[in-house]
Biopython code that builds the backbone (N, CA, C, O; Angstrom):
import numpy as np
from Bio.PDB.StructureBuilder import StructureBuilder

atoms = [
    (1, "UNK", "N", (133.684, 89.625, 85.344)),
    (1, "UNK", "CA", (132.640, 89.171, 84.446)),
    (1, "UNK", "C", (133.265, 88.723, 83.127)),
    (1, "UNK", "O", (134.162, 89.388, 82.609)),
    (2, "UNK", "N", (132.704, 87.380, 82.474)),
    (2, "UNK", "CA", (133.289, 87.059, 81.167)),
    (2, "UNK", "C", (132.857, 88.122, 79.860)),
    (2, "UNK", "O", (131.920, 88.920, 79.832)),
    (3, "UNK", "N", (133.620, 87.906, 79.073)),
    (3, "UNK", "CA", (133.469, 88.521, 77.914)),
    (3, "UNK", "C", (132.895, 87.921, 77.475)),
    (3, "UNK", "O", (131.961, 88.475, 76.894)),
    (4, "UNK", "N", (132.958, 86.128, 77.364)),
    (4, "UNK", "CA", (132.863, 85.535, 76.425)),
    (4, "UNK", "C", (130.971, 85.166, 76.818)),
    (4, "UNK", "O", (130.666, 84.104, 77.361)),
    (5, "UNK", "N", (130.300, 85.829, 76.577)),
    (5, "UNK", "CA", (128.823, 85.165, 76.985)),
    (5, "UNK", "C", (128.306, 85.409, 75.198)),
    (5, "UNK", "O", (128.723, 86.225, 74.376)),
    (6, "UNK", "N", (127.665, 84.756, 75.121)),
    (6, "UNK", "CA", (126.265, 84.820, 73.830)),
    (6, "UNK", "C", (125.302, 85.271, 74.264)),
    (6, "UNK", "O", (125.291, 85.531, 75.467)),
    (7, "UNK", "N", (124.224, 85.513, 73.518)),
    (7, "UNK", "CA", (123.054, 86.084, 73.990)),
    (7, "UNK", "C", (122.414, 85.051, 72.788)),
    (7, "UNK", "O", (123.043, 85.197, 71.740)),
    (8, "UNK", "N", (121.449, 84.165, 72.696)),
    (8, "UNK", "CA", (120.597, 84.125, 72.121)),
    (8, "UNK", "C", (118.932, 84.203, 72.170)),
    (8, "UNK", "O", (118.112, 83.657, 72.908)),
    (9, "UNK", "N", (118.804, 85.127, 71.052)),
    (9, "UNK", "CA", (117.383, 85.828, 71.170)),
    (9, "UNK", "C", (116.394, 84.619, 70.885)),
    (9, "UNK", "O", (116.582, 83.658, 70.138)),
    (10, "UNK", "N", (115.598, 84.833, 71.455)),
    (10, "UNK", "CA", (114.611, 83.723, 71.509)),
    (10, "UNK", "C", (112.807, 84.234, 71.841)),
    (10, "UNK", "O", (112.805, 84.819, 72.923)),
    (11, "UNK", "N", (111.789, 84.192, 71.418)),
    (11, "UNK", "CA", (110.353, 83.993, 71.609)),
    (11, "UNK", "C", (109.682, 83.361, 72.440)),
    (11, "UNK", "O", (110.393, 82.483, 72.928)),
    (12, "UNK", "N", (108.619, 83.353, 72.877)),
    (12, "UNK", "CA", (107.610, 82.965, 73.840)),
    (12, "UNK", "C", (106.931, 82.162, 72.155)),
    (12, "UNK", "O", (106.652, 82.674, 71.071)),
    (13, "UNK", "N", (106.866, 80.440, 72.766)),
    (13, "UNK", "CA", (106.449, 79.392, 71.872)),
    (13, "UNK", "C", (107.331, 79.275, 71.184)),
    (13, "UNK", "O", (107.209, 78.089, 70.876)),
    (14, "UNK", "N", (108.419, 79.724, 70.534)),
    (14, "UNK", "CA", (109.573, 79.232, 69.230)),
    (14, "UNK", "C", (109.822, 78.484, 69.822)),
    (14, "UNK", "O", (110.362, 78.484, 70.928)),
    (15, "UNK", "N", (109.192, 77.067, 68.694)),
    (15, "UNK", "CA", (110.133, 75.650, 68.740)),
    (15, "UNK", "C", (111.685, 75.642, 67.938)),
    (15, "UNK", "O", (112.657, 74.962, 68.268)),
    (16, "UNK", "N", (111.619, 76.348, 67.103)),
    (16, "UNK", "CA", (112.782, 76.481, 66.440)),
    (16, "UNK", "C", (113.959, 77.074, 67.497)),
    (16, "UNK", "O", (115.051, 76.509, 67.441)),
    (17, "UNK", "N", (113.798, 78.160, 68.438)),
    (17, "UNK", "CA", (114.541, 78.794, 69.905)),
    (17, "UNK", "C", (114.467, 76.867, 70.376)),
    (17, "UNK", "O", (115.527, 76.357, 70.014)),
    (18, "UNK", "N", (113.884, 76.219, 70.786)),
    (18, "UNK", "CA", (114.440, 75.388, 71.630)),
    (18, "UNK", "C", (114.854, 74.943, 70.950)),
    (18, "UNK", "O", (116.014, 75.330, 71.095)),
    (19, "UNK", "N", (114.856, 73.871, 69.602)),
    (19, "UNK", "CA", (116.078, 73.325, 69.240)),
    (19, "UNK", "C", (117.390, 74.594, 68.802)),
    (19, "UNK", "O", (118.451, 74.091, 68.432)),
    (20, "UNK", "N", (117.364, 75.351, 68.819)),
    (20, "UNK", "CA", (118.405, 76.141, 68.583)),
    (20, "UNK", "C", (119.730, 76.143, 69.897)),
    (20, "UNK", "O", (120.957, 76.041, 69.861)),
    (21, "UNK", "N", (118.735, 76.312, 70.966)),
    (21, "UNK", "CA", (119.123, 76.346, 72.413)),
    (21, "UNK", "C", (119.840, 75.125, 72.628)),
    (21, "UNK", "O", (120.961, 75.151, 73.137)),
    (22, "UNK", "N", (119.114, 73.731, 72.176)),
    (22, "UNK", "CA", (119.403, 72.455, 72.517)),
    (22, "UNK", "C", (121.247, 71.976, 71.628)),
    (22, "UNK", "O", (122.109, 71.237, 72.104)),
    (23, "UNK", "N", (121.289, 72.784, 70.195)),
    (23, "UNK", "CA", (122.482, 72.904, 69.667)),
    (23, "UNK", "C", (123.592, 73.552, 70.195)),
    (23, "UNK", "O", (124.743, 73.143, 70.347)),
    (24, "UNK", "N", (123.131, 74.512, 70.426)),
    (24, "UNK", "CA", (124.130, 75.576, 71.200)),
    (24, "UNK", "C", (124.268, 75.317, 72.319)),
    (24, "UNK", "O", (125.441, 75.690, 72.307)),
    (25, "UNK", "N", (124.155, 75.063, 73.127)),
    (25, "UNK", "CA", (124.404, 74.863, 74.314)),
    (25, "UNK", "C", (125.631, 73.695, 74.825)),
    (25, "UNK", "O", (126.253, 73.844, 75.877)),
    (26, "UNK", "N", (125.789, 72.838, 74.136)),
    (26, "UNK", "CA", (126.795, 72.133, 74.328)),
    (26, "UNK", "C", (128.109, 72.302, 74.139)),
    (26, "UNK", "O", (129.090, 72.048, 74.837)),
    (27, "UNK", "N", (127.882, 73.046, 72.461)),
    (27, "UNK", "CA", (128.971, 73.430, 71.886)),
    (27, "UNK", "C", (129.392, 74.993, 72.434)),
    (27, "UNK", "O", (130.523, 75.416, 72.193)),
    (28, "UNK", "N", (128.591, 75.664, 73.045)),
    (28, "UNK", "CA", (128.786, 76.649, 73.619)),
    (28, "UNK", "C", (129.790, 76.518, 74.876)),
    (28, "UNK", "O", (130.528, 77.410, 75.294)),
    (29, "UNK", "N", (129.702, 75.668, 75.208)),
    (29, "UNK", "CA", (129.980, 75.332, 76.879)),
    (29, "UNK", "C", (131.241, 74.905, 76.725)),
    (29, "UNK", "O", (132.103, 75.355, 77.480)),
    (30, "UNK", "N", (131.599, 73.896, 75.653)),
    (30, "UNK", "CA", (132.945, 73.047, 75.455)),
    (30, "UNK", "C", (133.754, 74.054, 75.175)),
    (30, "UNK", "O", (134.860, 74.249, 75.678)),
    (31, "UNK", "N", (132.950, 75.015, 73.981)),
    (31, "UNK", "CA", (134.045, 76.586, 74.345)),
    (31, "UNK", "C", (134.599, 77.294, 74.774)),
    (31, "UNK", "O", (135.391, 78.057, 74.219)),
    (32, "UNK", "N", (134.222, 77.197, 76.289)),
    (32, "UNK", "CA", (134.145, 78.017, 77.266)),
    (32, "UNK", "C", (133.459, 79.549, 76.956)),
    (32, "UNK", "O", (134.069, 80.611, 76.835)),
    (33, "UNK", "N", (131.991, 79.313, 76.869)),
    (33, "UNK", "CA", (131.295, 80.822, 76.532)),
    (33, "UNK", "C", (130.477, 79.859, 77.593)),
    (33, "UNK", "O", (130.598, 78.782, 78.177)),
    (34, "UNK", "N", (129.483, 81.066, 77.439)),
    (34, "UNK", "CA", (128.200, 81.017, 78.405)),
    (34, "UNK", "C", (127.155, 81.464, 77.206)),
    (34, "UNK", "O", (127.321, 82.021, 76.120)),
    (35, "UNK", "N", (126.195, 81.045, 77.790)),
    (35, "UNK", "CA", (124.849, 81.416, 77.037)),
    (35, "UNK", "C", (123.549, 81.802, 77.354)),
    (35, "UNK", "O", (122.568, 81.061, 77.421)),
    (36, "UNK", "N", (123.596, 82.952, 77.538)),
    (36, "UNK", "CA", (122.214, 83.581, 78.345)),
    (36, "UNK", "C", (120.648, 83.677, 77.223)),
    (36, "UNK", "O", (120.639, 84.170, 76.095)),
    (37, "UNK", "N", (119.994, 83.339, 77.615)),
    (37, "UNK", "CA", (118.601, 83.703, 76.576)),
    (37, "UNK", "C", (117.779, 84.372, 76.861)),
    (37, "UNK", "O", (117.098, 84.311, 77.884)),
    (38, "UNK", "N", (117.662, 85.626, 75.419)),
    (38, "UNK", "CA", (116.997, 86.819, 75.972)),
    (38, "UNK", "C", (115.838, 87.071, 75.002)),
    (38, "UNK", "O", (116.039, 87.467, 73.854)),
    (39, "UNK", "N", (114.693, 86.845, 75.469)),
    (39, "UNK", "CA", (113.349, 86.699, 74.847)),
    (39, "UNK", "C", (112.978, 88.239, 74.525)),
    (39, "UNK", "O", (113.100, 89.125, 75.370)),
    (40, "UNK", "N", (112.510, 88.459, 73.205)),
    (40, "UNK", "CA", (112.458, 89.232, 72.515)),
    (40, "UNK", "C", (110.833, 90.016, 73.066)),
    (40, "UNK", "O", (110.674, 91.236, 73.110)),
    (41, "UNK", "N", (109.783, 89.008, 73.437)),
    (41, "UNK", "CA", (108.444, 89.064, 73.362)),
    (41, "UNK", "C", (108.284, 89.856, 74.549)),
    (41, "UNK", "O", (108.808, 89.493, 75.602)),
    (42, "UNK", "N", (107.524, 91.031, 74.460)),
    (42, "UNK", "CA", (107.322, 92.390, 74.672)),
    (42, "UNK", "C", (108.259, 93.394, 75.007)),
    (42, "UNK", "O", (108.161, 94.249, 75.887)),
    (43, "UNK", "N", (109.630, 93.093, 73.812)),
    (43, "UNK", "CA", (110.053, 94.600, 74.064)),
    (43, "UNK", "C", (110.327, 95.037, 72.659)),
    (43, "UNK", "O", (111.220, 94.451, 72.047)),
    (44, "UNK", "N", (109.669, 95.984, 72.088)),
    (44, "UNK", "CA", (109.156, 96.647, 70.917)),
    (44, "UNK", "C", (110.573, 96.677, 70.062)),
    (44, "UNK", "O", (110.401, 96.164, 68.956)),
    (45, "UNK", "N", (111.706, 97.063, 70.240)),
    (45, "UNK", "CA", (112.863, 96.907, 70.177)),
    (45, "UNK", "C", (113.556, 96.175, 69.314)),
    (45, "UNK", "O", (114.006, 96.328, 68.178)),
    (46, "UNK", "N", (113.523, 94.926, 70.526)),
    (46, "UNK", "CA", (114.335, 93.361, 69.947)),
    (46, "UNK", "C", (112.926, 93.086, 69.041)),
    (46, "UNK", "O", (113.256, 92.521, 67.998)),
    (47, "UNK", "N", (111.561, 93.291, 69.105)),
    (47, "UNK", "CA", (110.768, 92.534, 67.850)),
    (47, "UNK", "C", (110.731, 92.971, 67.114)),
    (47, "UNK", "O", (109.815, 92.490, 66.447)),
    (48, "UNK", "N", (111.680, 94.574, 66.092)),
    (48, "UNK", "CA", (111.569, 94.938, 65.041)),
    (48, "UNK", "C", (112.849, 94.362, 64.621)),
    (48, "UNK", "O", (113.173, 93.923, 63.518)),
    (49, "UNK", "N", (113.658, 94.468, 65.949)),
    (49, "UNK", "CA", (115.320, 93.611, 65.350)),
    (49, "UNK", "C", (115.190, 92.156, 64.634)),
    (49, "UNK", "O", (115.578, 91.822, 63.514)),
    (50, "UNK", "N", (114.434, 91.297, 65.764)),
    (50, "UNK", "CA", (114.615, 90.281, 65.614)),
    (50, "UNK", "C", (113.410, 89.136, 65.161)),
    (50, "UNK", "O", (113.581, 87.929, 64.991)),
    (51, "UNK", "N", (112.387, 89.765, 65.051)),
    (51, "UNK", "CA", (110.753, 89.347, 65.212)),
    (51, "UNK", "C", (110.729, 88.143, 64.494)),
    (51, "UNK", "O", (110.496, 87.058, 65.027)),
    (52, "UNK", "N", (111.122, 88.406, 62.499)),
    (52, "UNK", "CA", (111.362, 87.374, 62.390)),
    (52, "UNK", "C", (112.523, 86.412, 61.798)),
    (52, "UNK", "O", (112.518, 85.670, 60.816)),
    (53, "UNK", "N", (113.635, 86.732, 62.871)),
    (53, "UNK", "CA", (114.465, 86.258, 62.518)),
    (53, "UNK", "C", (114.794, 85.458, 63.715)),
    (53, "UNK", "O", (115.423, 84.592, 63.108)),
    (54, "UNK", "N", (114.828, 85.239, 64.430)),
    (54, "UNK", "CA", (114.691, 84.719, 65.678)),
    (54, "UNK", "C", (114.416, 82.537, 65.288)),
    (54, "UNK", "O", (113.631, 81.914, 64.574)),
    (55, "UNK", "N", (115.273, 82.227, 65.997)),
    (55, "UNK", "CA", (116.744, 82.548, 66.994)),
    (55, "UNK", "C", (118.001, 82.879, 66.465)),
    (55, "UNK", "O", (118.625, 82.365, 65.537)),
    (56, "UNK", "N", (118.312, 83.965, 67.316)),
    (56, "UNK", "CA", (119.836, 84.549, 66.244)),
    (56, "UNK", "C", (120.468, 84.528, 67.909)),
    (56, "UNK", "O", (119.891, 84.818, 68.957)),
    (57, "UNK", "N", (121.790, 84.093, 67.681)),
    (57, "UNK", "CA", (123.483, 83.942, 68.519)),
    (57, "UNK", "C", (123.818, 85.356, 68.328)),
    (57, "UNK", "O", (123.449, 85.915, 67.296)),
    (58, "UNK", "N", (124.707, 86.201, 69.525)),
    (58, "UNK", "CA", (125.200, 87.290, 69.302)),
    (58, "UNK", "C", (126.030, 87.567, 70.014)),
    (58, "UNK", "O", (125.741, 87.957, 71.145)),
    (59, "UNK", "N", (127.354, 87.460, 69.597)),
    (59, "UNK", "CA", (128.583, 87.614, 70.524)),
    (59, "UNK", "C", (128.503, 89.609, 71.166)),
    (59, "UNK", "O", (127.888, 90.538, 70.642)),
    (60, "UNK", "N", (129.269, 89.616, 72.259)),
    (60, "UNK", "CA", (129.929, 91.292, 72.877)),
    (60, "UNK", "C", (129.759, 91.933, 71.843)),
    (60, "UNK", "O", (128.835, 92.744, 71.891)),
    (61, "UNK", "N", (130.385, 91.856, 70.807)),
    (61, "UNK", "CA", (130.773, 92.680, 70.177)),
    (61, "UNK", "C", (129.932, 92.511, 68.760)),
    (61, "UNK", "O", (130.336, 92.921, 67.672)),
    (62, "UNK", "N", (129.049, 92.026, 68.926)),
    (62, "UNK", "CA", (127.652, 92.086, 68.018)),
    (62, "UNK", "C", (127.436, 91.671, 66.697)),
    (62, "UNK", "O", (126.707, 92.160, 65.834)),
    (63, "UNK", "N", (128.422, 90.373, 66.656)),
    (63, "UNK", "CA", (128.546, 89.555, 65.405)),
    (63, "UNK", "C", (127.203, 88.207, 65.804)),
    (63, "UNK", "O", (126.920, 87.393, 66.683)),
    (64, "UNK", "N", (126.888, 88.530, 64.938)),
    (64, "UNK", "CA", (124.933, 87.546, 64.677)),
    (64, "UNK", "C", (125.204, 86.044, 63.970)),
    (64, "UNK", "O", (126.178, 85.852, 63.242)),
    (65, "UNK", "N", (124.159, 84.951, 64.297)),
    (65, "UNK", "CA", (124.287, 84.100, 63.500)),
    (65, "UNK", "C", (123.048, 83.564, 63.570)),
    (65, "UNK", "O", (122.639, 82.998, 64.585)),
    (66, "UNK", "N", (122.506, 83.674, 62.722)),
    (66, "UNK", "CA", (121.246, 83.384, 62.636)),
    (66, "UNK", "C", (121.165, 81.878, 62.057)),
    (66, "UNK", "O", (121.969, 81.193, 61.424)),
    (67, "UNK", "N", (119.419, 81.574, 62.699)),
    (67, "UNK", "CA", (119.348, 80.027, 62.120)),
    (67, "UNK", "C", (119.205, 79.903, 61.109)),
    (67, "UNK", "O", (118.804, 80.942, 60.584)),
    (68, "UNK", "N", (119.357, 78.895, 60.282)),
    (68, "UNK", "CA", (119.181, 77.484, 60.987)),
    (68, "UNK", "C", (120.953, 77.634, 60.859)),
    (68, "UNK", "O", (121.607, 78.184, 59.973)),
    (69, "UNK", "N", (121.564, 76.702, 62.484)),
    (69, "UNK", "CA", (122.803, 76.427, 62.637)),
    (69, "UNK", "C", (122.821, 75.061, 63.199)),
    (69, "UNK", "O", (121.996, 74.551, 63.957)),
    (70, "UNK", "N", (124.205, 74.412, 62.561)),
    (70, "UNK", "CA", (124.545, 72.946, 63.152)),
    (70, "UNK", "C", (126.075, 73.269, 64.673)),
    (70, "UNK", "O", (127.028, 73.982, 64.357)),
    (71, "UNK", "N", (126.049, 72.966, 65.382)),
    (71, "UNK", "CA", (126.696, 72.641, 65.937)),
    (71, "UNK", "C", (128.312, 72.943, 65.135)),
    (71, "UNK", "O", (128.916, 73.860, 65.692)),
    (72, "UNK", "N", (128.865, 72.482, 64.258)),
    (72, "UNK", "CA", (130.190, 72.455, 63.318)),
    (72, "UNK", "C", (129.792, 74.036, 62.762)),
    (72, "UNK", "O", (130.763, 74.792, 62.791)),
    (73, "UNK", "N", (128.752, 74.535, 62.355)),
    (73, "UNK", "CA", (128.987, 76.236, 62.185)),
    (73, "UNK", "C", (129.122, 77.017, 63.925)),
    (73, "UNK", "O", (129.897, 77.771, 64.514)),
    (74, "UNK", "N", (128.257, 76.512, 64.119)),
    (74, "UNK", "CA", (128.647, 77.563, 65.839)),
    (74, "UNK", "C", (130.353, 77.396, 65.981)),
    (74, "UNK", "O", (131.139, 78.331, 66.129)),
    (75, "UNK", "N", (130.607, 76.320, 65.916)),
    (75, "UNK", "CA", (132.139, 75.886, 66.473)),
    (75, "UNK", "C", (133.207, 76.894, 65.273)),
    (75, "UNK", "O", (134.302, 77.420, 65.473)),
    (76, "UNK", "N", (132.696, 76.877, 64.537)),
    (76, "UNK", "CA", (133.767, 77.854, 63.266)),
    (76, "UNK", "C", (133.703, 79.261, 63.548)),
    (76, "UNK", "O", (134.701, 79.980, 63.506)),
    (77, "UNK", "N", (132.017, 79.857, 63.965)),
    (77, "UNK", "CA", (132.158, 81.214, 64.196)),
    (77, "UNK", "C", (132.488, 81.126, 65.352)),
    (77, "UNK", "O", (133.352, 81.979, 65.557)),
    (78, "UNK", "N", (132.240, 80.460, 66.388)),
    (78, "UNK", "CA", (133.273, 81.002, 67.559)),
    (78, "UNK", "C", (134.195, 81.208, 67.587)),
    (78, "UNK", "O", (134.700, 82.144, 68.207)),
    (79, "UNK", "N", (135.041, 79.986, 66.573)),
    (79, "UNK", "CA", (136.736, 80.468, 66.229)),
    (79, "UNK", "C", (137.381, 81.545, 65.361)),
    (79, "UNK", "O", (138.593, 81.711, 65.225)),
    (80, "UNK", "N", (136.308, 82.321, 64.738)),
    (80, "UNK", "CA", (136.481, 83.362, 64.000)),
    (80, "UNK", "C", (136.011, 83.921, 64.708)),
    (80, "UNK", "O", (135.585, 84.841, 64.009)),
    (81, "UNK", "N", (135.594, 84.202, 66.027)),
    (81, "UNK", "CA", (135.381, 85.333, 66.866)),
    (81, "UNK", "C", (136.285, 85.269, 67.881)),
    (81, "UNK", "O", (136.442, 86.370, 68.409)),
    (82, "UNK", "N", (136.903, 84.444, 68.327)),
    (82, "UNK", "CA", (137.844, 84.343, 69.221)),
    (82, "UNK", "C", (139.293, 85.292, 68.987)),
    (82, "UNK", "O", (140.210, 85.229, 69.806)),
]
sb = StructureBuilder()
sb.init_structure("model")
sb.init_model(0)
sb.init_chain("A")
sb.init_seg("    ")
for serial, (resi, resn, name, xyz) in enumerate(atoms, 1):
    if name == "N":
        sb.init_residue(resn, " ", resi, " ")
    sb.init_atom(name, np.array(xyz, "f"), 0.0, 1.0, " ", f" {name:<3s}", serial, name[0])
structure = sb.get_structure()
């Protein structure tokens, strides 16, 4: 199994999660990470974590990046997480 996966948290209706998704995802990939999306909406949990902060990036080891992100910041914190 990779290490290298993201998790980004995402909502039921956030338009802001799909363009977030639509950024990341490219630049995610050219990285070689993966990017799984894990919807926050009904687990009591992730919606005090993340309710309204959402969409937030979150590497293994639990370094966050919350929006708003361009493409050229994802690509820098990945390389400072690498």
């Amino acid at each position: 199994m990779s290490l290298n996966i993201l998790v980004l948290y995402t909502g039921s209706g956030c338009h802001l999660c799909e363009q977030a998704r639509a950024v990341a995802e490219p630049v995610v990939a050219q990285a070689g990470w993966s990017l799984v999306e894990h919807s926050i909406t009904g687990n009591a949990e992730l919606t005090a974590a993340y309710g309204i902060r959402i969409p937030v990036l979150r590497t293994p080891d639990g370094r966050e990046l919350g929006w708003p992100f361009s493409a050229g910041k994802i690509r820098r914190w990945l390389l400072a997480t690498s």
